[in-house]
N, CA, C and O atoms as a GROMACS GRO file, in nm:
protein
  388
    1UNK      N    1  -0.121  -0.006  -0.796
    1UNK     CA    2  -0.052   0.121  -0.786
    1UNK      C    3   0.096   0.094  -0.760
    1UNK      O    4   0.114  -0.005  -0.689
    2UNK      N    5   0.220   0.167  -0.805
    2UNK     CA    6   0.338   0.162  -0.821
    2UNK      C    7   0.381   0.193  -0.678
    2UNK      O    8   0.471   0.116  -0.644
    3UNK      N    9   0.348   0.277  -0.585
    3UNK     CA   10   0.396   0.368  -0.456
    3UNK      C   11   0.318   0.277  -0.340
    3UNK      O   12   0.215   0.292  -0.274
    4UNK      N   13   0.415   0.181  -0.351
    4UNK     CA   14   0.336   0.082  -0.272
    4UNK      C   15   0.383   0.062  -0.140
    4UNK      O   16   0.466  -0.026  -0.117
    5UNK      N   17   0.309   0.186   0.010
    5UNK     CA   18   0.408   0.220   0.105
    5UNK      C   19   0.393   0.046   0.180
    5UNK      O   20   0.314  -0.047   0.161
    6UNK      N   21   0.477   0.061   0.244
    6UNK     CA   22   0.485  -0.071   0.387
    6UNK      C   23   0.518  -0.016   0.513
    6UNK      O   24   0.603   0.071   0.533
    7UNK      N   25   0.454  -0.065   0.589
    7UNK     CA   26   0.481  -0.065   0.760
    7UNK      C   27   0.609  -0.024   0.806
    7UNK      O   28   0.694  -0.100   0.852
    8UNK      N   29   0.623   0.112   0.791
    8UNK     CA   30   0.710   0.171   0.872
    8UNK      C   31   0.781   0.302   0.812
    8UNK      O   32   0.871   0.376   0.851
    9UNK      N   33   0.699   0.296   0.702
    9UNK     CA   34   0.794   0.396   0.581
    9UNK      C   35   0.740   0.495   0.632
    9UNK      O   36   0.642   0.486   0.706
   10UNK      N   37   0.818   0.643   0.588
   10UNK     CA   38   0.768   0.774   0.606
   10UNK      C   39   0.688   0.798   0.471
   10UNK      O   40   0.722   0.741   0.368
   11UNK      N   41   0.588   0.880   0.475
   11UNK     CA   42   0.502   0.934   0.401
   11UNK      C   43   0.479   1.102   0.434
   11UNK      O   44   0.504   1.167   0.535
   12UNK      N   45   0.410   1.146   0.280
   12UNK     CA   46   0.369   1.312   0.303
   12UNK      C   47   0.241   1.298   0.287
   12UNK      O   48   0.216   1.207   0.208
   13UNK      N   49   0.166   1.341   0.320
   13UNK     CA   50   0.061   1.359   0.267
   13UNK      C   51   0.020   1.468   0.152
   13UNK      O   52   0.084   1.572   0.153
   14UNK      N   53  -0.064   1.456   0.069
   14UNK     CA   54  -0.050   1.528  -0.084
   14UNK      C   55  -0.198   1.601  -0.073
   14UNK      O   56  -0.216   1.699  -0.146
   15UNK      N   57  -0.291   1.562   0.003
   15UNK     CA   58  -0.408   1.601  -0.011
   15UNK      C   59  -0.481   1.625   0.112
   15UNK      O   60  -0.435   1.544   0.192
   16UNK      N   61  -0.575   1.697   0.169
   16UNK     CA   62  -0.642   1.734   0.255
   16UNK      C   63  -0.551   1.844   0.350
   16UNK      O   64  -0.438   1.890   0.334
   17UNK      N   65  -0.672   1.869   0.475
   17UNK     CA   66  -0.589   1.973   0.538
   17UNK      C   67  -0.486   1.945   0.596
   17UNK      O   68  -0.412   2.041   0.616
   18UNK      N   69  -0.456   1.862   0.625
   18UNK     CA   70  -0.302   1.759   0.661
   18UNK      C   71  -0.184   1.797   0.560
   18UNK      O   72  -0.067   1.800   0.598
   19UNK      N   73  -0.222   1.826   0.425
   19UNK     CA   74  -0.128   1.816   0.352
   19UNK      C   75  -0.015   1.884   0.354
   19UNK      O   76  -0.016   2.005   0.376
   20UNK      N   77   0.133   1.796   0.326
   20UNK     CA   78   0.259   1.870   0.355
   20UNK      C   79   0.291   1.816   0.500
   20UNK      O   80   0.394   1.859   0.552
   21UNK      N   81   0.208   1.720   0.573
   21UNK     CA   82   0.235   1.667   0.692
   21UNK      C   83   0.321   1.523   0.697
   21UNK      O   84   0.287   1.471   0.590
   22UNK      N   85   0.388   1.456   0.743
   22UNK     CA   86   0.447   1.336   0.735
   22UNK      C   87   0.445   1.251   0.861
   22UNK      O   88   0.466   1.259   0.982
   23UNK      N   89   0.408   1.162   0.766
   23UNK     CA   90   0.343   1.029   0.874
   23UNK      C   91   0.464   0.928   0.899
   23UNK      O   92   0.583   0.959   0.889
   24UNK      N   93   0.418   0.813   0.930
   24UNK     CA   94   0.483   0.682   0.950
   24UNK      C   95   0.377   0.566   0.920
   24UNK      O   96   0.289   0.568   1.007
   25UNK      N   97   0.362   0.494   0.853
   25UNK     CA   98   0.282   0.396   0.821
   25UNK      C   99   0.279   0.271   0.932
   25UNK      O  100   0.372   0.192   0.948
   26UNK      N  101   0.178   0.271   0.991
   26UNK     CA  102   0.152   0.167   1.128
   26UNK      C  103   0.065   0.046   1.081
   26UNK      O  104   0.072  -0.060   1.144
   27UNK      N  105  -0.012   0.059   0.979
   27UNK     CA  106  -0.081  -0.043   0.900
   27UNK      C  107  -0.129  -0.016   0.774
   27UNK      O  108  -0.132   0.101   0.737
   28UNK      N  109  -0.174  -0.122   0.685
   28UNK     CA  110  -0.182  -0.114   0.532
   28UNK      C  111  -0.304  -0.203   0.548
   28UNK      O  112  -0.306  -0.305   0.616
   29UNK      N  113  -0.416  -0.150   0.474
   29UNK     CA  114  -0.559  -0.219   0.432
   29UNK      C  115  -0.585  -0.192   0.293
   29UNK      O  116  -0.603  -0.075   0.258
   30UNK      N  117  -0.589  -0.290   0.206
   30UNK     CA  118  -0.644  -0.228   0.007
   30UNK      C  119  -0.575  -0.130  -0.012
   30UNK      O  120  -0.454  -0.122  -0.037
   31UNK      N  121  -0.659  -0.045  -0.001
   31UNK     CA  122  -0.616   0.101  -0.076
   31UNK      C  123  -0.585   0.222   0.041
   31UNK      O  124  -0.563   0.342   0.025
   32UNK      N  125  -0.590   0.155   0.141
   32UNK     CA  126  -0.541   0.274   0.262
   32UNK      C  127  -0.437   0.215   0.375
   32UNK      O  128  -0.398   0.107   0.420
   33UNK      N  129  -0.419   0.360   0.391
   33UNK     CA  130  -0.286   0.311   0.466
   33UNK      C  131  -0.304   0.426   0.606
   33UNK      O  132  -0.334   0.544   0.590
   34UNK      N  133  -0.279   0.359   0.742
   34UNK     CA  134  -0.333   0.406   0.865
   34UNK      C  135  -0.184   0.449   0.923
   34UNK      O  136  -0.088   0.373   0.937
   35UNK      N  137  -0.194   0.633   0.960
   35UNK     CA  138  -0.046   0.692   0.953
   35UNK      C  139  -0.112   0.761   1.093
   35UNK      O  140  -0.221   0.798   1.136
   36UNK      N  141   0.022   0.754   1.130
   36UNK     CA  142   0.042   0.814   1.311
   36UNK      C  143   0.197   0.946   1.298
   36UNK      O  144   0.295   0.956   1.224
   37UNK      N  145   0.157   1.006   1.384
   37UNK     CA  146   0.278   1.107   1.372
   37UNK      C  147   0.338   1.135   1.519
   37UNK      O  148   0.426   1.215   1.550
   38UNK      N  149   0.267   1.048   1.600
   38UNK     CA  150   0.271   1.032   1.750
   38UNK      C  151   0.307   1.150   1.817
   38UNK      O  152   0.390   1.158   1.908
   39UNK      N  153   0.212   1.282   1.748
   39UNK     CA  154   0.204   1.377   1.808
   39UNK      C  155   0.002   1.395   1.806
   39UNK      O  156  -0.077   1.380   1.899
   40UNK      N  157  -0.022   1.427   1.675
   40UNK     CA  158  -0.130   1.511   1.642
   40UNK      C  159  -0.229   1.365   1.640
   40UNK      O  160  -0.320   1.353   1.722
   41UNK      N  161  -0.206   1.284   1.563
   41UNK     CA  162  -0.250   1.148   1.563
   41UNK      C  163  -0.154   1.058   1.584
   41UNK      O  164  -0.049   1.058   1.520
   42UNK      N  165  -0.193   0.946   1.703
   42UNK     CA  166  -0.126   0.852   1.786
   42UNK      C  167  -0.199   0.719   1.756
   42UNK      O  168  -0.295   0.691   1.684
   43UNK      N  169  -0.128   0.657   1.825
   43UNK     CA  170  -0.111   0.480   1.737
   43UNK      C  171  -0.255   0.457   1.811
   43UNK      O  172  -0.307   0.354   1.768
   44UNK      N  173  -0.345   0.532   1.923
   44UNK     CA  174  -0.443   0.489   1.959
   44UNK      C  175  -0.540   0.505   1.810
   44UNK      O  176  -0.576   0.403   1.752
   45UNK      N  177  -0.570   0.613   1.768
   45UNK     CA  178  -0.624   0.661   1.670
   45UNK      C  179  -0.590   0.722   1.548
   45UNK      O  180  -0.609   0.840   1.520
   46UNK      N  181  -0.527   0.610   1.456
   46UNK     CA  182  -0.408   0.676   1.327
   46UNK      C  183  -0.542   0.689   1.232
   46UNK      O  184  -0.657   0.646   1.236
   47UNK      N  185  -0.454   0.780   1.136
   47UNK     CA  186  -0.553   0.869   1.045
   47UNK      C  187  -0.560   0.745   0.958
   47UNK      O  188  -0.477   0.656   0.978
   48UNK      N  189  -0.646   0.732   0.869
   48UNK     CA  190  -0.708   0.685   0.789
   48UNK      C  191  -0.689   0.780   0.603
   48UNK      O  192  -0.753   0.877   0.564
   49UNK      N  193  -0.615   0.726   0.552
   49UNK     CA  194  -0.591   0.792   0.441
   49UNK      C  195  -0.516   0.726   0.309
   49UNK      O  196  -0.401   0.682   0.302
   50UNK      N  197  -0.634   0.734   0.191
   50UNK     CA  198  -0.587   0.642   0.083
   50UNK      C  199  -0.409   0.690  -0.001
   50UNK      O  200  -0.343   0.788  -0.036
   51UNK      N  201  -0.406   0.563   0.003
   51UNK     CA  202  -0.267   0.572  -0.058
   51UNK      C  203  -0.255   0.660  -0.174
   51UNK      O  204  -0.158   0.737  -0.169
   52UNK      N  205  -0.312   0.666  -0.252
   52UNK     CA  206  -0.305   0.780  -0.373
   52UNK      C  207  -0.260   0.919  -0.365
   52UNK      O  208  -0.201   0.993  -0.443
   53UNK      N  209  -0.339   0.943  -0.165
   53UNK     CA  210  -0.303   1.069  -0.151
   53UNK      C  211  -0.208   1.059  -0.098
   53UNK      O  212  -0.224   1.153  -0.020
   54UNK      N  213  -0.098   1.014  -0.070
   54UNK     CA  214  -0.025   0.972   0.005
   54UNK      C  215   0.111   0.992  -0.127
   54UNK      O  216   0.092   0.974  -0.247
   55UNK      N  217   0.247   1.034  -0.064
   55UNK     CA  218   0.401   0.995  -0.144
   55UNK      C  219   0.448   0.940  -0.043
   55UNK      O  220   0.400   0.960   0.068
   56UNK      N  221   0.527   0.880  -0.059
   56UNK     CA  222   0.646   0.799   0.007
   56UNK      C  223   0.770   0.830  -0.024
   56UNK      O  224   0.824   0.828  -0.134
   57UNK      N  225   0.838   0.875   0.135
   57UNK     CA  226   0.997   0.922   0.117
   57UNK      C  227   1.055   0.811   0.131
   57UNK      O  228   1.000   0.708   0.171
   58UNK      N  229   1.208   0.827   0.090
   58UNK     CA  230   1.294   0.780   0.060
   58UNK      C  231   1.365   0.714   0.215
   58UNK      O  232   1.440   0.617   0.231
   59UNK      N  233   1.304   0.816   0.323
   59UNK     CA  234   1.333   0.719   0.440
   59UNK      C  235   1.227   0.634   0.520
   59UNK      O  236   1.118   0.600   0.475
   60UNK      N  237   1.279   0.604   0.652
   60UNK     CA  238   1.136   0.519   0.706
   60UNK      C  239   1.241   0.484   0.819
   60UNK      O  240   1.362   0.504   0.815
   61UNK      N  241   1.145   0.410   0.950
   61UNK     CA  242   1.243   0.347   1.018
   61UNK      C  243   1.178   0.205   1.028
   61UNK      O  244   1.062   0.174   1.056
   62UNK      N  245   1.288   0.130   0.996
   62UNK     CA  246   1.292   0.017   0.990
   62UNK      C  247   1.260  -0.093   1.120
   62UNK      O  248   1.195  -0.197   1.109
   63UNK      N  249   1.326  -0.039   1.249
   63UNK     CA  250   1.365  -0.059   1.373
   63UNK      C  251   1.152  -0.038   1.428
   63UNK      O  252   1.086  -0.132   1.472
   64UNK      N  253   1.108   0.076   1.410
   64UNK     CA  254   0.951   0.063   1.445
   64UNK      C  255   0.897  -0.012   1.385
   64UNK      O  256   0.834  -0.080   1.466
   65UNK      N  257   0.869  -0.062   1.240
   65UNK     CA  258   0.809  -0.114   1.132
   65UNK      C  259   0.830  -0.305   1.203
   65UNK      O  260   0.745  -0.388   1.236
   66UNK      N  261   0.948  -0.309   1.201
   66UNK     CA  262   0.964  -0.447   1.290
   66UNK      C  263   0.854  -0.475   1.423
   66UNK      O  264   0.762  -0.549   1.457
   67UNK      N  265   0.911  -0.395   1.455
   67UNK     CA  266   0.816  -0.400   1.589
   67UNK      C  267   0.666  -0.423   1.581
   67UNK      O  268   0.603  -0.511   1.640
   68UNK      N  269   0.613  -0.314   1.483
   68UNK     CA  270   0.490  -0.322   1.470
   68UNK      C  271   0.445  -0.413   1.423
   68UNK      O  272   0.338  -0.453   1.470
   69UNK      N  273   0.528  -0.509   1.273
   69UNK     CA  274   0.441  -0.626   1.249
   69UNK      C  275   0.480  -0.740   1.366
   69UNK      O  276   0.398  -0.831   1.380
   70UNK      N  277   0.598  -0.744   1.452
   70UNK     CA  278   0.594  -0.836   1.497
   70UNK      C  279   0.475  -0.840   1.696
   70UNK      O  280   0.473  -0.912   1.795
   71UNK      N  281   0.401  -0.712   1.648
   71UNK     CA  282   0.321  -0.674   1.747
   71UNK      C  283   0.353  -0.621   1.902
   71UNK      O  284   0.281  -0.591   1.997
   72UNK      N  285   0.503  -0.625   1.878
   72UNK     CA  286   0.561  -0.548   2.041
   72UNK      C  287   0.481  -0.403   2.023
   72UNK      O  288   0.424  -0.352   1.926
   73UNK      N  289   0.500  -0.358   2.160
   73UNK     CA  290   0.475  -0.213   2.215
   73UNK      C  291   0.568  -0.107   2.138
   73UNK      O  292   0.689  -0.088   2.131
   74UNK      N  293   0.468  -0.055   2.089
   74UNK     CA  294   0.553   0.104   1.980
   74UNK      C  295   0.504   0.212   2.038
   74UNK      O  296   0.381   0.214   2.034
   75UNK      N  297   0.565   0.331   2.108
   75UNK     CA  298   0.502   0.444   2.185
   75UNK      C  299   0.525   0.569   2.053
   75UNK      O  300   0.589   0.585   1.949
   76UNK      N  301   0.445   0.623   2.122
   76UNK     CA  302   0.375   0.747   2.026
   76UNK      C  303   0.509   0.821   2.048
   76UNK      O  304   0.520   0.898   1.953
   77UNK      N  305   0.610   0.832   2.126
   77UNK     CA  306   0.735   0.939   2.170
   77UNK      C  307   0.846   0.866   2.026
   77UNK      O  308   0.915   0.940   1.957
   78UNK      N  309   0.841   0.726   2.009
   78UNK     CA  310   0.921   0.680   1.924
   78UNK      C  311   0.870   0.720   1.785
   78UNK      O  312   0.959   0.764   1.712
   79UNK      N  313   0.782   0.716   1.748
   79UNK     CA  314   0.748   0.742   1.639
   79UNK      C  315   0.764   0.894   1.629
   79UNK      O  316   0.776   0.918   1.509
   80UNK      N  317   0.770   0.999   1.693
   80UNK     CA  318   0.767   1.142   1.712
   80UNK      C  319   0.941   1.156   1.719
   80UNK      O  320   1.002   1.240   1.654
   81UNK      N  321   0.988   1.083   1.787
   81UNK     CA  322   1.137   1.100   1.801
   81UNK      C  323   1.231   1.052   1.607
   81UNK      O  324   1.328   1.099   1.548
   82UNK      N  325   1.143   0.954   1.579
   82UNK     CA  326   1.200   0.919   1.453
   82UNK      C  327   1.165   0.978   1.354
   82UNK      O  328   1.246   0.955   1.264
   83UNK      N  329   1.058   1.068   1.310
   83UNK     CA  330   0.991   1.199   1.232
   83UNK      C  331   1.072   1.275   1.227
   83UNK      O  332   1.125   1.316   1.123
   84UNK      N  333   1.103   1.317   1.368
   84UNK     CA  334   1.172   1.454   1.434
   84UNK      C  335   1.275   1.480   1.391
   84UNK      O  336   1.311   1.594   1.363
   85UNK      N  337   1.371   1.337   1.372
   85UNK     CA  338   1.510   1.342   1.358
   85UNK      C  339   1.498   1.317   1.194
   85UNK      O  340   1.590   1.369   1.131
   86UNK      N  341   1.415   1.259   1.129
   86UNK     CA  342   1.382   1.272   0.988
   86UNK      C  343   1.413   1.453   0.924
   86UNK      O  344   1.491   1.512   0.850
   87UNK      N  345   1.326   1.474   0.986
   87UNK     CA  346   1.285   1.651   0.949
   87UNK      C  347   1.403   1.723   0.964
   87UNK      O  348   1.453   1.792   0.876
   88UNK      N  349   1.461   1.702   1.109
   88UNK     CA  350   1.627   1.721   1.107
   88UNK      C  351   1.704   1.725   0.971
   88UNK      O  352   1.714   1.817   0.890
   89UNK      N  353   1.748   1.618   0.970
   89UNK     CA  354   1.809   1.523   0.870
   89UNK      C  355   1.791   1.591   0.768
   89UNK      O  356   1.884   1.624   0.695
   90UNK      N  357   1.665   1.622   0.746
   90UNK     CA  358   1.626   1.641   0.628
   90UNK      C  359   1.627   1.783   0.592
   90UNK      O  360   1.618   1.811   0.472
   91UNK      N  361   1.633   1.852   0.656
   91UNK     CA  362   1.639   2.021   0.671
   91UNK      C  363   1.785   2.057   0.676
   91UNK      O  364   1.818   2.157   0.612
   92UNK      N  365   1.842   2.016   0.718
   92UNK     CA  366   2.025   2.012   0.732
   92UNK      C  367   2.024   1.987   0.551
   92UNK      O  368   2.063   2.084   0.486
   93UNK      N  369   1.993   1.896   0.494
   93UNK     CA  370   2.049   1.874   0.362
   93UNK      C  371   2.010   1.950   0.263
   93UNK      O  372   2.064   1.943   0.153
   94UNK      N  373   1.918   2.028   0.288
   94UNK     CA  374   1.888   2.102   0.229
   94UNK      C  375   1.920   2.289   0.266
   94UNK      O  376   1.897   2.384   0.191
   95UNK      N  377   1.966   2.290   0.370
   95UNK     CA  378   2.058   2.381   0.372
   95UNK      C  379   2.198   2.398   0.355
   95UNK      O  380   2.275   2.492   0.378
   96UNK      N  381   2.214   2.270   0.304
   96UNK     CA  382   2.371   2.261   0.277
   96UNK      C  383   2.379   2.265   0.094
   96UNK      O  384   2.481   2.276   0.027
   97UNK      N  385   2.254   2.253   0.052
   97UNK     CA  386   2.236   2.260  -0.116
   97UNK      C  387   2.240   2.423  -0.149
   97UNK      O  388   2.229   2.462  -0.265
   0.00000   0.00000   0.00000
């Protein structure tokens, strides 16, 4: 598959009742990819959801994604704080269109 997310990227989800929700990618297995939003689902228990259903934005944070493969402590507030300010970000630019 071409949309080939990695550890740390932001994602939407495209399918299920989730959909229109955006994750952060905390791990990658085959064909699925295990997304936390460190609100609704947390790095104790990340959702489980194949990549297909899955898009990948154009941002991500880089700064968690490190962390996570290099196995330090990632809190559920960081991952919620870096979404947050995503959605920001991302809502500002589109009211300026």
């Amino acid at each position: 598959m071409a949309d080939l997310s990695v550890i740390g990227d932001f994602v939407v989800s495209l399918q299920g009742r989730d959909k229109g929700r955006v994750y952060l990618v905390v791990k990658t297995e085959g064909d699925y990819l295990y997304l936390c939003d460190g609100n609704f689902k947390r790095l104790s228990s990340p959702k489980k959801k194949k990549q297909k259903h899955t898009k990948p934005l154009s941002a991500g944070s880089p700064s968690i994604g490190e962390k996570l493969k290099s196995g330090r402590q990632v809190f559920d507030s960081e991952i919620y704080s870096a979404l947050k300010a995503y959605q920001v970000q991302n809502s500002n630019k589109k009211a300026e269109d």
